[in-house]
C-alpha positions as CSV (number, residue, x, y, z in Angstrom):
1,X,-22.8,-19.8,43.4
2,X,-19.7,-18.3,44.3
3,X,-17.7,-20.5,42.4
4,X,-20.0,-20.0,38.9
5,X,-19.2,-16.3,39.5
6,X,-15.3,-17.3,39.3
7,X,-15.5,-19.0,36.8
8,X,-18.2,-16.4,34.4
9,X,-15.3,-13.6,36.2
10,X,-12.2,-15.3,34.6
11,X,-13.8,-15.9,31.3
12,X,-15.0,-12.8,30.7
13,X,-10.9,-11.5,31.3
14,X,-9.2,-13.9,29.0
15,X,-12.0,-12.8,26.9
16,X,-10.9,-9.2,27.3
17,X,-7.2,-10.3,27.6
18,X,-7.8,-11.8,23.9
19,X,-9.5,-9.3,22.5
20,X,-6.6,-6.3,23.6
21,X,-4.8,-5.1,21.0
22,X,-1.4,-6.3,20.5
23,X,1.2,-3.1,19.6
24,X,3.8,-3.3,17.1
25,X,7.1,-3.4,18.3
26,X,9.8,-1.4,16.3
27,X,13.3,-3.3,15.5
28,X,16.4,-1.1,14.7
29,X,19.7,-2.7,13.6
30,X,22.7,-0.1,13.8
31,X,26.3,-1.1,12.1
32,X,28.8,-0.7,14.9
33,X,31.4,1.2,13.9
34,X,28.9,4.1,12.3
35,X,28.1,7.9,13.5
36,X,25.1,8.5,12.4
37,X,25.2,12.6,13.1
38,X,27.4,12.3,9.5
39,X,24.0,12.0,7.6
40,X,23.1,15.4,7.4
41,X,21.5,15.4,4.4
42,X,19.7,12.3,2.2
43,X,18.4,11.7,-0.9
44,X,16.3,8.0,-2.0
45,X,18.1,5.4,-3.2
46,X,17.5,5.4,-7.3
47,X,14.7,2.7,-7.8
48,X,14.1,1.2,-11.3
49,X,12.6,3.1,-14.1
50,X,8.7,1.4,-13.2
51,X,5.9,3.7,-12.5
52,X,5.4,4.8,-8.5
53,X,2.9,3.0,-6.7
54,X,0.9,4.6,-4.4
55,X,2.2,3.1,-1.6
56,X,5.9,4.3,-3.3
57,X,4.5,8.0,-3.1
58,X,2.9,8.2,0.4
59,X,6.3,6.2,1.9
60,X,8.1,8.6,0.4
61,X,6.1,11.6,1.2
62,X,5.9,10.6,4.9
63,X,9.8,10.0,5.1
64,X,11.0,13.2,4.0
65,X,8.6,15.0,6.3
66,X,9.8,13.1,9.2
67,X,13.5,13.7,8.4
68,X,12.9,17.2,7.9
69,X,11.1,17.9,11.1
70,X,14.2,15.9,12.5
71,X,16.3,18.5,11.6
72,X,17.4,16.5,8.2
73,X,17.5,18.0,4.4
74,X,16.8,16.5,1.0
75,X,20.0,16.4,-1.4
76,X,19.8,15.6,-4.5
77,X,23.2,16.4,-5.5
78,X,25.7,14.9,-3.2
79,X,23.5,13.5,-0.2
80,X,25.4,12.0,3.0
81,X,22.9,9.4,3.5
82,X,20.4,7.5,1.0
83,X,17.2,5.9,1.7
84,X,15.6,3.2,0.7
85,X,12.4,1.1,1.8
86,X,10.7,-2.2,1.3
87,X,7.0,-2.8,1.9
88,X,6.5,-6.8,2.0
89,X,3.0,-7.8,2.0
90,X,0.8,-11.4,2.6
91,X,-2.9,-12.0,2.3
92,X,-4.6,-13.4,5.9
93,X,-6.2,-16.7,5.6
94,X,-9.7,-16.8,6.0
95,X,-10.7,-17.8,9.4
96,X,-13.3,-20.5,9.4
97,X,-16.1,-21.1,12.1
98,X,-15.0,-24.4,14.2
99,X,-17.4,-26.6,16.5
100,X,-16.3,-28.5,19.3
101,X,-18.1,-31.4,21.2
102,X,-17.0,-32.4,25.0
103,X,-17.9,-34.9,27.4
104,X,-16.9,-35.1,31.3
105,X,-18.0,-36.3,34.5
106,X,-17.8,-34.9,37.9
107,X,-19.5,-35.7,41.3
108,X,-22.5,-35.0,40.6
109,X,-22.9,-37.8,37.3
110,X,-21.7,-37.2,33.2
111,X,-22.3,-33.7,31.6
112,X,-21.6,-32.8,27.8
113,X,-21.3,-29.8,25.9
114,X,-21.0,-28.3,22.5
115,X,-19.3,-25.1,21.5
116,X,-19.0,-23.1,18.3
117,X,-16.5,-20.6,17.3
118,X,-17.1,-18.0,15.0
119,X,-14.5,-15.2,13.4
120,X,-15.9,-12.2,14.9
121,X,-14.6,-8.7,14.2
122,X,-11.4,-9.1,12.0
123,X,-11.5,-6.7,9.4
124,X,-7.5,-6.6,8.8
125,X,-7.3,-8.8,5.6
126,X,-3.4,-8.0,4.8
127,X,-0.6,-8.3,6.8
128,X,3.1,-6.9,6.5
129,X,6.1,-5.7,7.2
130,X,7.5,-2.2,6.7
131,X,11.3,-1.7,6.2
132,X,13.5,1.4,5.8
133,X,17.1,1.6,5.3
134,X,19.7,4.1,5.7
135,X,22.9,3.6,3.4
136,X,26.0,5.6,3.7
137,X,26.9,7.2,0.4
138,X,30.4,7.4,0.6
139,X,30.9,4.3,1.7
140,X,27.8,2.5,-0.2
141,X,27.3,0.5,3.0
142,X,23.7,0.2,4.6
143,X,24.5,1.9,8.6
144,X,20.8,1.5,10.0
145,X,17.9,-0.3,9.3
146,X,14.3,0.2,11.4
147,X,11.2,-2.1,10.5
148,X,7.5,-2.9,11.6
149,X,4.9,-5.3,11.3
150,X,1.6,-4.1,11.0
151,X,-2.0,-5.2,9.6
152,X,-4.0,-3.7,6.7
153,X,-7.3,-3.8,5.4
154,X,-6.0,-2.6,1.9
155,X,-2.6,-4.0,0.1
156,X,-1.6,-0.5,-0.8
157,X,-1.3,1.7,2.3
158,X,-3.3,4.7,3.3
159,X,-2.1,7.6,3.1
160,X,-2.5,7.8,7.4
161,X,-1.2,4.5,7.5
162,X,2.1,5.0,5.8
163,X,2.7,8.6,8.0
164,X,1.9,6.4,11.0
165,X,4.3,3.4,9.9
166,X,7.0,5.5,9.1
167,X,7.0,8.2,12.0
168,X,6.9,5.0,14.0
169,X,10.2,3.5,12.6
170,X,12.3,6.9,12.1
171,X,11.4,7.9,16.2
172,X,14.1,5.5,16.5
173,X,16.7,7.3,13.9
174,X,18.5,10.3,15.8
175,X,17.2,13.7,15.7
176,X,19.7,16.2,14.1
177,X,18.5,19.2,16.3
């Protein structure tokens, strides 16, 4: 009895332990030789003359609010720093159920079993990466880069989803005040 109870025990944790959500990890990549506290003020890199998406507005939207509350100001004359993003998307494969059939032995004579797994609970159908750049305007040379995977349920991103994304990326970029 006490050894069924181990075994239900541990099951039902990696059970748990798979089911935890995994947290998206935030990578930064900084040129070397580059002060960053010389971007004062930023405007968006110019994009080509095609119509903003959605996902092209919110981005945006969410960036300039969280450079402003970081003590940064738009300049659309002569800015010190330009930004530019990329937002990189892939459709999930479907997950199909799977059946397995097992046979063992053990002291007590030859058991069998069969199992079935079935895709429970994924409602993410997109998947992506999130990338924003920082480009020095004097020098036209990109000084820091931030970017994040993440999973969507929609290819264009909420409006929630792209403030989230982005805060996420730019708590990494220096604070002007």
């Amino acid at each position: 009895m006490r050894i069924n109870l181990r075994l239900i025990s541990c099951a039902l944790l990696m059970v748990l332990v798979g089911c935890a959500a995994s947290s998206s990890q935030v990578r930064v990549d900084q040129a070397a030789d580059v002060d960053l506290t010389r971007c004062r003020t930023f405007d968006w890199l110019p994009q080509t003359s095609d119509a903003a998406s959605l996902t092209d507005q919110r981005v945006r939207a969410a960036a300039l609010a969280t450079l402003e509350r970081k003590g940064y100001s738009l300049s659309t004359d002569e800015p010190d720093c330009r930004i530019s993003y990329v937002f990189a998307t892939y459709e999930r494969p479907q997950e199909k159920p799977r059946v397995g059939v097992g046979a063992g032995g053990g002291s007590r004579g030859i058991g069998g079993g069969i199992g079935v797994s079935l895709p429970v609970g994924r409602r993410d159908r997109f998947g992506g990466t999130l990338t924003l750049d920082v480009i020095d305007a004097s020098r036209n040379a990109q000084v820091w880069s931030g970017s994040v995977d993440a999973s969507f349920r929609e290819q264009e991103l909420g409006e929630e989803e792209a403030r989230v994304l982005v805060e996420e990326i730019l708590s990494h970029f220096p604070d002007r005040k």
